[in-house]
C-alpha positions as CSV (number, residue, x, y, z in Angstrom):
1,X,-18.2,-97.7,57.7
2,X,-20.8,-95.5,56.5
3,X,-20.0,-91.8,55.2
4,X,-21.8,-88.8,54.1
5,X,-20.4,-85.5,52.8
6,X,-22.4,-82.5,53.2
7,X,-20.9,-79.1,52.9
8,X,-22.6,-76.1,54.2
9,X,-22.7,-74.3,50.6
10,X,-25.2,-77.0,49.8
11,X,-27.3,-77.2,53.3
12,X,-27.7,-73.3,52.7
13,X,-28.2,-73.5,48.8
14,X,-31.3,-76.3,49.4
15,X,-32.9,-75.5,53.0
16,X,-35.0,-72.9,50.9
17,X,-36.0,-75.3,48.3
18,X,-39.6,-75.8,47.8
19,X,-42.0,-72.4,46.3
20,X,-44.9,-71.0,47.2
21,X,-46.3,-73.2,43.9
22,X,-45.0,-76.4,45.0
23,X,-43.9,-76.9,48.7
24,X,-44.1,-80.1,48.7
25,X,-41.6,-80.3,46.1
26,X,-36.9,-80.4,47.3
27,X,-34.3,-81.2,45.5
28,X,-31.4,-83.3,46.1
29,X,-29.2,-86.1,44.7
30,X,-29.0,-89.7,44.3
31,X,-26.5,-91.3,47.0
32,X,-25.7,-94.7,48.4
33,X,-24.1,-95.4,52.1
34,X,-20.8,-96.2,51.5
35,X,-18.5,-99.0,53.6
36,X,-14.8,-98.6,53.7
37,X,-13.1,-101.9,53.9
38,X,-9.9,-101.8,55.7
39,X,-6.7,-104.1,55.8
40,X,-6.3,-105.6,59.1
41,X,-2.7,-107.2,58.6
42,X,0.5,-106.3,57.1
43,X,0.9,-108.5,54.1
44,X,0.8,-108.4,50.7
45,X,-2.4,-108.5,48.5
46,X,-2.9,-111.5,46.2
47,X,-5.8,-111.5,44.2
48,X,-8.4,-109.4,43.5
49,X,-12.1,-110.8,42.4
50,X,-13.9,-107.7,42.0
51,X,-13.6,-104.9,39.2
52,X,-14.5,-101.0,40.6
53,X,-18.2,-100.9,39.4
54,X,-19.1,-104.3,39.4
55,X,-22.3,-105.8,41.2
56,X,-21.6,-107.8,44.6
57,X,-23.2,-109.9,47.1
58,X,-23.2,-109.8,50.5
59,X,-20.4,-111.8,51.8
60,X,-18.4,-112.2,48.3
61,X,-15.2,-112.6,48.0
62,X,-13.4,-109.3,46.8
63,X,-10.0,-109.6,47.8
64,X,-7.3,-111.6,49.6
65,X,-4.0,-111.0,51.4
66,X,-1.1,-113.5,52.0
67,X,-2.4,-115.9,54.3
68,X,1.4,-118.2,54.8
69,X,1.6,-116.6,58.3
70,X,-1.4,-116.9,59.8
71,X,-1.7,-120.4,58.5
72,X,1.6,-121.6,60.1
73,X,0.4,-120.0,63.5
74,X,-2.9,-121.9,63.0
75,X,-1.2,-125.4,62.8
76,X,1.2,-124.7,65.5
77,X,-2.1,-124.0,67.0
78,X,-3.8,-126.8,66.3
79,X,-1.2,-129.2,66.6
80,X,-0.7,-127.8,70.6
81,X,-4.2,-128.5,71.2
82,X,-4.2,-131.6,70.4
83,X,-1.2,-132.6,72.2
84,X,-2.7,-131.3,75.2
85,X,-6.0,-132.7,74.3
86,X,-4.0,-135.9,74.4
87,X,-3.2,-135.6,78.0
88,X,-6.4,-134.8,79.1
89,X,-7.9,-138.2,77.4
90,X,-4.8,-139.7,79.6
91,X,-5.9,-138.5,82.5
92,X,-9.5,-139.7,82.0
93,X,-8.5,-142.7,81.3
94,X,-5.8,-143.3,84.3
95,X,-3.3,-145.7,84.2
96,X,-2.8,-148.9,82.2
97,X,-2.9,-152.5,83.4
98,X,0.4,-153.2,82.3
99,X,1.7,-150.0,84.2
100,X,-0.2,-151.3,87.4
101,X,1.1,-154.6,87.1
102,X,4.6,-153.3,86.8
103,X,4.0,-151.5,89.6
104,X,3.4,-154.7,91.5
105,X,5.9,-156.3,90.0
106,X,8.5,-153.8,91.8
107,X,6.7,-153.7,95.2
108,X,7.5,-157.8,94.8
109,X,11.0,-157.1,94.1
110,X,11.6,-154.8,96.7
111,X,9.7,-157.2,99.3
112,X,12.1,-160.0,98.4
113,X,14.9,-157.5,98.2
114,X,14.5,-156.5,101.9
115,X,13.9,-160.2,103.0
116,X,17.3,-161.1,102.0
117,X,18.8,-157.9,103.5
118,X,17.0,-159.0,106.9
119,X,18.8,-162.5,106.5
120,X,22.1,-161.3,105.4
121,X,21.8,-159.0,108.5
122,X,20.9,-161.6,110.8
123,X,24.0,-163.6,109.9
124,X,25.9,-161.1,110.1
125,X,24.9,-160.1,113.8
126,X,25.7,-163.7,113.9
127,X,29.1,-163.7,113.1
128,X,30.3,-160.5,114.5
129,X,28.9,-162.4,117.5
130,X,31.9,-164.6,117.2
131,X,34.5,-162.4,116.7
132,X,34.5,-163.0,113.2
133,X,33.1,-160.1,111.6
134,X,34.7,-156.1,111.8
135,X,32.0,-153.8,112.7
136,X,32.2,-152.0,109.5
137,X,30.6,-155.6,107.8
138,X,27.9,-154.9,110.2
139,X,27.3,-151.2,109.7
140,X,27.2,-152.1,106.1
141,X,24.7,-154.9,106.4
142,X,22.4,-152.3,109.0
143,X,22.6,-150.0,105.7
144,X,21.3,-152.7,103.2
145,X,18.5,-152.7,105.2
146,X,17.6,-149.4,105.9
147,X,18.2,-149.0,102.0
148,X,15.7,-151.9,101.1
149,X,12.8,-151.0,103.7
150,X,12.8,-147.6,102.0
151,X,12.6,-148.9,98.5
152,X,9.8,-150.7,99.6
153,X,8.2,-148.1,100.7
154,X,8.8,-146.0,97.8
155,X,7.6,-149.3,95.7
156,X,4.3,-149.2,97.7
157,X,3.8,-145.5,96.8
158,X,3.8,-145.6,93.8
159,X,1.3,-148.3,93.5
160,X,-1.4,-147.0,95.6
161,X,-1.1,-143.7,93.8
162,X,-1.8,-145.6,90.2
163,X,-4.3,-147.7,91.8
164,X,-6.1,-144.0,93.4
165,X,-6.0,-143.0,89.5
166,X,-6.0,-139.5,88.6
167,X,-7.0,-136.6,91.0
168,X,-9.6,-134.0,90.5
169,X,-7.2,-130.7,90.7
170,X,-5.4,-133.0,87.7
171,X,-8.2,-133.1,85.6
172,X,-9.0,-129.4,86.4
173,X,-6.0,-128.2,85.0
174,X,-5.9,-130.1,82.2
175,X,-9.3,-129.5,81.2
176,X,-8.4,-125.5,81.3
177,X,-5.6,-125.9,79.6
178,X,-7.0,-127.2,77.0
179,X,-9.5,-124.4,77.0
180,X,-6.9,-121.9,76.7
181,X,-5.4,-123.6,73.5
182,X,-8.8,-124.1,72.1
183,X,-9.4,-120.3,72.5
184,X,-5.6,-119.6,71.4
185,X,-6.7,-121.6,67.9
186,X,-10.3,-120.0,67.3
187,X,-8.1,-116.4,67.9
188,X,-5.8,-117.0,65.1
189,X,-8.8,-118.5,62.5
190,X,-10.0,-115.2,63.2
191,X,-7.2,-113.3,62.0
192,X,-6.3,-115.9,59.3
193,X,-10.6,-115.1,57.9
194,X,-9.3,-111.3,58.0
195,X,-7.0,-112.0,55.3
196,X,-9.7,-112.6,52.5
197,X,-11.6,-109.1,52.6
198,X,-15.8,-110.1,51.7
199,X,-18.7,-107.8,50.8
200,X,-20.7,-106.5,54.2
201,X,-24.0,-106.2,52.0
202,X,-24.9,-106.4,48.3
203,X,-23.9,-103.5,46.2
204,X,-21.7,-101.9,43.8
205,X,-17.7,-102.4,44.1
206,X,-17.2,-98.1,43.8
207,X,-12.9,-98.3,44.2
208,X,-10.7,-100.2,45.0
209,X,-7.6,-98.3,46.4
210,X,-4.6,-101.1,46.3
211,X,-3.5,-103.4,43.4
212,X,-2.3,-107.1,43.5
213,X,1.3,-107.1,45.1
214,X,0.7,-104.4,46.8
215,X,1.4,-104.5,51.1
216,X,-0.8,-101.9,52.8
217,X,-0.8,-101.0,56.8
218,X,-3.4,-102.3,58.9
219,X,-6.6,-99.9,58.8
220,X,-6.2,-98.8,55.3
221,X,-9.2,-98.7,53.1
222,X,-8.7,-101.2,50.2
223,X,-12.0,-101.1,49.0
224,X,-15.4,-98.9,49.1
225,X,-18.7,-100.3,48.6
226,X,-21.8,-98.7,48.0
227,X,-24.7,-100.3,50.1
228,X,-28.3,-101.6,48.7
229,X,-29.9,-102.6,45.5
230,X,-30.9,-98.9,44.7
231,X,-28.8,-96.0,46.1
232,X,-31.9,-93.6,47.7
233,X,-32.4,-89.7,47.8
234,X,-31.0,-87.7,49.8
235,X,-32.8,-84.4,49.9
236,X,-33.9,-81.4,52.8
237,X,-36.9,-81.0,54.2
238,X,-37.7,-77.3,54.3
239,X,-39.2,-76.5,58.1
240,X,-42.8,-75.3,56.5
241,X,-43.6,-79.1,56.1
242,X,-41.1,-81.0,58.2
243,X,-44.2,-81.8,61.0
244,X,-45.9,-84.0,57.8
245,X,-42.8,-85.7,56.5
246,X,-42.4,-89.2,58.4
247,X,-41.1,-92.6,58.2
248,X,-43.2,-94.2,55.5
249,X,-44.7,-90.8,54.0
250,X,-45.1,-91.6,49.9
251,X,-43.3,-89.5,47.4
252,X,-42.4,-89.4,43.6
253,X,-38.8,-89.2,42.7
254,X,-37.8,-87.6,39.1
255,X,-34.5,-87.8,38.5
256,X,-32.8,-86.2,35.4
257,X,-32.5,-88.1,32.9
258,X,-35.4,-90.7,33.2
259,X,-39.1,-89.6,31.8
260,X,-40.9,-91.3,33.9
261,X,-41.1,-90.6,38.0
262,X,-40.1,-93.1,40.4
263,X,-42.3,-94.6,43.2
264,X,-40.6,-93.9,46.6
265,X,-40.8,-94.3,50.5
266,X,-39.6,-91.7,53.3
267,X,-36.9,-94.2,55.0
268,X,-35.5,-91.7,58.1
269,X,-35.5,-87.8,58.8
270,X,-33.2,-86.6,61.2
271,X,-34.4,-84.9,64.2
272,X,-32.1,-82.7,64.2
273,X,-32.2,-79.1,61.6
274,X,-29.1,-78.4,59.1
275,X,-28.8,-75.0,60.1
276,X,-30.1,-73.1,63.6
277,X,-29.7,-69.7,64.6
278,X,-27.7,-68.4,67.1
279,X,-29.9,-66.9,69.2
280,X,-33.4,-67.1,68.7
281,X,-36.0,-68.3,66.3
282,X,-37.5,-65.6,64.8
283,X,-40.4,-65.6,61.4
284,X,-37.6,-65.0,59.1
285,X,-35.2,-67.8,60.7
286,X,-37.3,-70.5,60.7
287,X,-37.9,-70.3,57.2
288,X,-34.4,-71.0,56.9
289,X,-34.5,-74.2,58.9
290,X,-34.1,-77.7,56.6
291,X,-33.7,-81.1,57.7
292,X,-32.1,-84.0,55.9
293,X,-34.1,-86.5,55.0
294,X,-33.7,-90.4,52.9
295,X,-35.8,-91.5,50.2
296,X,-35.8,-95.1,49.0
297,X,-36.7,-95.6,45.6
298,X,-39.4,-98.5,45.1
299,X,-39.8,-98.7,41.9
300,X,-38.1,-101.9,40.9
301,X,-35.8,-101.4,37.6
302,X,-32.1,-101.7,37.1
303,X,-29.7,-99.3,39.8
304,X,-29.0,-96.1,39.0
305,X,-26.1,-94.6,39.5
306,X,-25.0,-92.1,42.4
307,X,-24.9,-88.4,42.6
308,X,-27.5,-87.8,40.2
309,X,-29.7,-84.8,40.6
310,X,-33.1,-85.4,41.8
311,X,-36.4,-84.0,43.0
312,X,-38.7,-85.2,45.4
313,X,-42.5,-84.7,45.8
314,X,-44.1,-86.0,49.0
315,X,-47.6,-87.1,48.8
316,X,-48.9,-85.0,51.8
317,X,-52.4,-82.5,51.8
């Protein structure tokens, strides 16, 4: 997150910068864009691999959070996934030869089980023929039948739905379900990378707000960094030359303290003034009009620190 802090004393104090003598000439100070980095989760900070002022790289490490939750929600994760993933290969796969050939073993069995129903029937029907059977031995044997002819039928079900293998809408659903736990896993290694807090861009470490042991709410600021190899200028751009200042226009940058000017490079102007009148723009109101402009430095030496006063001169006839 970038920041700037401008207040209106100091819009008013520089948008009539530049004389008569040297109008090509503003002030300003030295400044850096700044990125808050903010706690995501609840939990307890751990370690801390960045003192406030040190040097960083983009992507560093500078700080981590208890990760003990996040990592028990990624194998539970991880471990349904591959369950399911497990089914899926199942399905693929269909059904084994030995579960096919106990399928036909027990379409066999229930054929010979409804043969010997048939006969026991028959000689039943026999007997009860001869007056030597009650009808309940006959109703019973009837039953048998019914019973095995069913079981058969049940039998021959089942083997002609292995033998089919699985169905399409079968591997459909199983195919999305393993989606879904695939996503459900990539969701929490997300939130499990939020826990260790790295460097957007290469910088300075300018605070750090929290100490180790310490549990802040999610969307805190832990840590500011200050942005770039060289903080740049920030300075306004009286209206008398704003139409010759551009993207790219040269300058010279003195900044107190240093005897020697610095090489630098017009970066962005806004398009917009620091200050407009209320109702019309009159002679003595334009004067007044600044805009804010950024100046990189190009001179390559060691950083310099922010908030230092500066002038620039831009190289324009």
């Amino acid at each position: 997150m970038r920041t700037g802090i401008t207040t209106l004393a100091a819009v008013l104090a520089l948008a009539g910068c530049g004389s008569d003598k040297e109008p090509n000439r503003v002030v300003g100070e030295l400044t850096s864009d700044r990125y808050e980095l903010t706690a995501e989760v609840a939990e307890p900070i751990t370690t801390i691999n960045i003192a406030e002022g040190e040097s960083v790289a983009a992507d560093q490490v500078l700080l981590s959070q208890d990760d003990t939750r996040a990592r028990a929600r990624l194998a539970e994760a991880t471990a349904a996934l591959a369950q399911q993933q497990a089914r899926l290969d199942e399905l693929v796969r269909g059904p084994r030869a030995e579960q096919i050939a106990a399928a036909r073993a027990n379409v066999e069995g229930a054929t010979q089980d409804l043969e010997f129903r048939q006969t026991e029937m028959t000689r039943v029907e026999d007997i009860h023929a001869r007056g030597l059977a009650s009808p309940d031995q006959l109703d019973q044997a009837s039953a048998g039948v019914d019973a095995a002819q069913a079981n058969l039928k049940l039998r021959l079900a089942q083997l002609e739905e292995m033998l089919a293998g699985t169905t399409i809408e079968e591997l459909a659903q199983a195919e999305q379900a393993v989606a879904q736990l695939a996503a459900r896993r990539d969701a929490i290694q997300v939130d499990l990378d939020r826990h260790t807090i790295r460097a957007p861009v290469a910088g300075v470490a300018d605070s750090r707000l929290f100490e180790a042991g310490e549990r802040p709410s999610p969307g805190q600021p832990l840590m500011i960094v200050l942005g770039g190899e060289q903080p740049y200028a920030r300075v306004f751009v009286p209206e008398t030359i704003r139409v010759h200042i551009t993207s790219g226009t040269a300058a010279v940058i003195h900044v107190d303290g240093l005897d020697e000017p610095l090489d630098g490079r017009v970066r962005w102007v806004s398009s917009e003034s620091a200050f407009t009148p209320y109702f019309a723009l009159t002679e003595h109101d334009r004067g007044r009009l600044s805009y804010v402009a950024k100046v990189d430095i190009t001179t390559n030496r060691e950083r310099l620190p922010d908030g230092v006063p500066v002038e620039v001169e831009f190289l324009i006839d």
